[in-house]
C-alpha positions in Angstrom: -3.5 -36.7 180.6 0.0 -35.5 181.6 1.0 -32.0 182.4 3.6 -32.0 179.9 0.8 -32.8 177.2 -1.8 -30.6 178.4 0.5 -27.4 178.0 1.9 -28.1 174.3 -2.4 -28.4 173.6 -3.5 -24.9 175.2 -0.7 -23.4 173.6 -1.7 -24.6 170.0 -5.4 -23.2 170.9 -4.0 -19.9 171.8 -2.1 -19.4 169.3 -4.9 -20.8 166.9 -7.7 -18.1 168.1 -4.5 -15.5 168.5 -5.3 -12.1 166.5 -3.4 -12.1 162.9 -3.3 -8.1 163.3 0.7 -6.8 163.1 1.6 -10.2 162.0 2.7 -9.9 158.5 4.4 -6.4 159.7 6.0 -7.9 162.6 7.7 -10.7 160.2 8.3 -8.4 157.7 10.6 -5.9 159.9 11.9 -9.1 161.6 13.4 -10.5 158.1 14.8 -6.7 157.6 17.0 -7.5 160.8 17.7 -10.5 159.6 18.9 -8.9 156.0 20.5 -6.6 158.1 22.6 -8.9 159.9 23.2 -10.9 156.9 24.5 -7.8 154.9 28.5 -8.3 155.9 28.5 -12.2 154.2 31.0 -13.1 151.8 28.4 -13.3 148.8 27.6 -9.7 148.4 25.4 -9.9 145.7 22.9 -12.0 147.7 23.0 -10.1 151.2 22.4 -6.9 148.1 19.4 -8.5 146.8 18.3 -9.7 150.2 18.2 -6.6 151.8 16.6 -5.1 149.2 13.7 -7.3 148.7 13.6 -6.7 153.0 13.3 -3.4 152.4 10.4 -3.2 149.7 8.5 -5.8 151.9 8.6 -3.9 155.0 7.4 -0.1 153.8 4.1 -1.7 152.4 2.1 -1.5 155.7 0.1 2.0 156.0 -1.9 0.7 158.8 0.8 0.6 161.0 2.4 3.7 159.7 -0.9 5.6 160.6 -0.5 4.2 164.2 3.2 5.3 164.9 4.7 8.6 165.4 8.0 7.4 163.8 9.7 5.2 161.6 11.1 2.2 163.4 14.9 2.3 163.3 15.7 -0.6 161.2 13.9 0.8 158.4 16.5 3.5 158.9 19.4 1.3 159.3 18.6 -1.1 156.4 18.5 1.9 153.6 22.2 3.1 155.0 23.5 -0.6 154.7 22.4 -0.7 151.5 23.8 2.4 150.6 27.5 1.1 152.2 27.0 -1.9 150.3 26.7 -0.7 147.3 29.5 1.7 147.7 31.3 -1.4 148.8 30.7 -2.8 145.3 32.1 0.5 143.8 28.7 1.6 142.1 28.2 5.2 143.4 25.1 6.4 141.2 23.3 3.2 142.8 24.5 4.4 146.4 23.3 8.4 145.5 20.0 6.9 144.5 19.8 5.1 147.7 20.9 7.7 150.0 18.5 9.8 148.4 15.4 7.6 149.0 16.8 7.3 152.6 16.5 11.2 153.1 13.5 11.5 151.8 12.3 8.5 154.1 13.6 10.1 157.3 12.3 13.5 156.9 13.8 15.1 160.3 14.7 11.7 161.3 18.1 11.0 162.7 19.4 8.5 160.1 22.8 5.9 162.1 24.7 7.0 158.8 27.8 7.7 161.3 27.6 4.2 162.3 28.6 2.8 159.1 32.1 5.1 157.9 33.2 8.4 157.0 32.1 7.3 153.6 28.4 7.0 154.1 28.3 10.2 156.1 29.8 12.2 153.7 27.4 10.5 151.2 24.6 11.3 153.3 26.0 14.8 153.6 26.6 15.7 149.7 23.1 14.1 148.8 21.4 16.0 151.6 22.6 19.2 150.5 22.4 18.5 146.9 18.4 17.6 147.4 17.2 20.2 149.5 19.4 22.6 146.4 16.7 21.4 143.9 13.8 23.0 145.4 11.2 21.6 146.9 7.4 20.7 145.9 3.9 19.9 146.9 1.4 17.1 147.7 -2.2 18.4 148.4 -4.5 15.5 149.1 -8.1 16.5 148.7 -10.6 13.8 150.5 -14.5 13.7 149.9 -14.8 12.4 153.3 -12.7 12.5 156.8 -9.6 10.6 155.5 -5.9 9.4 156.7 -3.2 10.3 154.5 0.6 8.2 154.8 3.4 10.0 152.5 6.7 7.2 152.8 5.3 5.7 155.9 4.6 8.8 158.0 0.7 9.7 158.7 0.7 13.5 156.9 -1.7 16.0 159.7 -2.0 18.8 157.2 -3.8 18.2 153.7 -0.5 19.7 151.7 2.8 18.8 153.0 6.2 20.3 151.0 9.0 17.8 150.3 12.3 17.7 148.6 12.1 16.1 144.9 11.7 12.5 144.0 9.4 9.7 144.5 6.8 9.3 147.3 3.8 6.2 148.2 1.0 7.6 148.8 -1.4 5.8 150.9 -5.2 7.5 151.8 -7.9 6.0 153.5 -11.3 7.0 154.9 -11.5 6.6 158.4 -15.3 5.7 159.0 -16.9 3.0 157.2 -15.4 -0.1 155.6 -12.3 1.1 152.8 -9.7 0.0 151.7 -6.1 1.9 151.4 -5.6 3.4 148.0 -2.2 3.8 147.0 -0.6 6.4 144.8 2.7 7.0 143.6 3.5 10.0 143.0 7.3 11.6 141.4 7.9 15.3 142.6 10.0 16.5 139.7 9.7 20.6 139.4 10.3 22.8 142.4 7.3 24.5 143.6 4.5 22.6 141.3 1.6 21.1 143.3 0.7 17.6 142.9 -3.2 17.6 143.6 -4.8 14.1 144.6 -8.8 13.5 145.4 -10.0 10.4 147.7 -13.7 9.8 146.7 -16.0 8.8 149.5 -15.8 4.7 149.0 -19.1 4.4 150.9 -21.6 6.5 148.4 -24.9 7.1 149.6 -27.2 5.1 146.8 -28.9 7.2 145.0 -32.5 6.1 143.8 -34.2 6.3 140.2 -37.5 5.9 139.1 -37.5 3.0 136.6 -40.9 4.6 135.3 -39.0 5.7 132.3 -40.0 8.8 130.6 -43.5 10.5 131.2 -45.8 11.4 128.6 -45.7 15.9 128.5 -49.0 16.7 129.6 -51.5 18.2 126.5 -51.6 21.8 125.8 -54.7 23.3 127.2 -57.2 25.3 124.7 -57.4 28.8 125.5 -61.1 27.5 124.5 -63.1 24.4 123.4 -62.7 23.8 119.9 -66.5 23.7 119.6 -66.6 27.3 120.9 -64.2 28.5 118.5 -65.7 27.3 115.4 -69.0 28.5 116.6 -68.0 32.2 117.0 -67.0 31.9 113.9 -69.7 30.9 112.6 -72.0 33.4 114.1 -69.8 36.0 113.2 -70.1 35.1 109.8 -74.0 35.1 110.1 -73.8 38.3 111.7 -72.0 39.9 108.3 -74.0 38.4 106.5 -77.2 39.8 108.6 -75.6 43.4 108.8 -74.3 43.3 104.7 -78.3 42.5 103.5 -79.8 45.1 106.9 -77.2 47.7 105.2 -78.5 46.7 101.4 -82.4 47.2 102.6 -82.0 50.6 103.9 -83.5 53.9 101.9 -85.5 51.0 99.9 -89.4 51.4 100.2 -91.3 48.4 102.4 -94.4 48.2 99.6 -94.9 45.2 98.4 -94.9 45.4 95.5 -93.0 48.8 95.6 -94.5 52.2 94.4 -92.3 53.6 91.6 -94.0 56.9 91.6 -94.6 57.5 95.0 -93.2 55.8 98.6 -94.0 56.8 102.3 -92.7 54.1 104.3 -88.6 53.5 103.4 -86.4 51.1 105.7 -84.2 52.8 108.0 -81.7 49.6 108.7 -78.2 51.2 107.8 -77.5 51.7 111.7 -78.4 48.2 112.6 -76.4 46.7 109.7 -73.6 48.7 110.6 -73.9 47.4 114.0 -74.0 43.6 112.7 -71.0 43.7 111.0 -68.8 45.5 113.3 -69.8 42.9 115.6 -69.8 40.3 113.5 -66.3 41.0 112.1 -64.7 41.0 115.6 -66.6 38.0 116.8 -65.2 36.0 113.0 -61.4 37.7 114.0 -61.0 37.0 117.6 -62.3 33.3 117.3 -59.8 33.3 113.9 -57.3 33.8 116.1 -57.8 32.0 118.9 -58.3 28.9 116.7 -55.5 29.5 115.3 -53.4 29.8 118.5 -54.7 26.3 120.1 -54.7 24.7 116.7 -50.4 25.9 117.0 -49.8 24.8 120.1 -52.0 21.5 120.0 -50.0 20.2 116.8 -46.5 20.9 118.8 -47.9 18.9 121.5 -48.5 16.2 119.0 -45.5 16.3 117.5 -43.8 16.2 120.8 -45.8 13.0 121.6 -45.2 11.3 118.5 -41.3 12.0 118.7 -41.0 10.6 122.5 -43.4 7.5 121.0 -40.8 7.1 118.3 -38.0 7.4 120.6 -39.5 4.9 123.0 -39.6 2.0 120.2 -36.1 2.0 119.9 
């Protein structure tokens, strides 16, 4: 094979395996120069509308605005053509607009407006002073994570910058992790107001659930057995009943049959009756109550159950 076809070949591999990084920017800034260029041709309206679709295609890049310190001076010089071209055409709100977007685009930028007339510096002079009149206002970007903010193609250092009035891009990004650049845009129109923005982490840490669904509420305990309960209350019942007949018996005589005339042995059972039915009153009240109290609580529980069982069928 010949040396003048083995050279055309490596060069289609290199340019094949060639990073696409900077590409689209590179081509996009290259077509502003051409616009630029282009922008003193005979059909005005075209080299207009060329230069401005130029200009919208070249400030969409915030990767490479991140990586710069400063705007590269054709974006500069294709905003003041387009403002002398349209104060070539005679339409002066259009140029105002445009010199406006320019000064807000070069911040403390050195804009070539004296390259292009006395016209489009004293423009650029008017507008400047009329801007920075209105006041100025606030972009605070608040980031869940370590982030890269780009306001009009310039990486922002501070999380609130102040600017004069009008319309901004916005561009934040997360540095770590895969993320994409989300893009705001965002119209400063009252002197002084903040504009706030939050960036959400884009790389959320999964959170896990238990698919177990709802748990059954554990059963009330008994302050005692049931069984327990109704048995003191039961033997306090016998006890009343015990101390009520030991309480009847006593001063009675124990004859059997009893002596109506005369008696020397009586029952002496009014202490012990007594005794019974203290005791067996508090024995019947405290397992009343305690009965009571589990019976309460148990029957909540139960209601609680059956409400979470109907809940679950649906």
């Amino acid at each position: 094979m010949s040396l003048s076809l083995v050279l055309p070949t490596l060069l289609s591999i290199s340019l094949l395996f060639a990073p696409a990084e900077g590409t689209d920017y590179a081509r996009a800034l290259s077509e502003l120069d051409t616009a630029i260029a282009n922008s003193a041709s005979a059909d005005r309206d075209a080299a207009l509308e060329a230069l401005e679709r130029a200009i919208e295609a070249s400030e969409g890049f915030p990767d490479e605005a991140a990586a710069r310190p400063q705007l590269p001076q054709s974006l500069l010089e294709g905003r003041v053509v387009l403002v002398r071209l349209y104060l070539a055409q005679g339409d002066r709100a259009e140029a105002s607009e445009a010199m406006d977007a320019l000064i807000r685009l070069a911040a403390d930028q050195p804009a070539p407006v004296n390259s292009y007339g006395p016209q489009v510096s004293d423009l650029y002079a008017d507008r400047r002073a009329a801007l920075y009149a209105r006041g100025r206002a606030s972009i605070a970007v608040s980031c869940a994570v370590d982030c890269d903010v780009v306001v009009n193609q310039r990486l922002i250092h501070s999380p609130q910058v102040m600017l004069p009035l009008g319309t901004y891009q916005v561009w934040i990004r997360a540095r770590a992790g895969p993320a994409a650049w989300e893009h705001h845009e965002v119209t400063l129109d009252t002197a002084d107001l903040e504009t706030a923005l939050y960036y959400a982490n884009p790389n959320p840490i999964p959170v896990e659930f238990d698919d177990a669904g709802p748990t059954e509420p554990k059963p009330e305990r008994r302050l005692l057995p049931r069984g327990a309960e109704l048995a003191g209350l039961g033997v306090g019942l016998g006890l009343i009943v015990a101390g009520a007949l030991l309480a009847g018996l006593h001063g009675q005589c124990k004859d059997d049959p009893p002596n109506k005339d005369y008696c020397d042995d009586f029952y002496e059972s009014r202490n012990s009756g007594l005794s019974l039915l203290g005791v067996g009153g508090g024995l019947l009240v405290v397992s009343g109550v305690l009965l009571g109290i589990d019976e309460v609580r148990v029957g909540k529980a139960r209601a609680t159950q059956v409400t979470l069982g109907v809940t679950l069928q649906f």
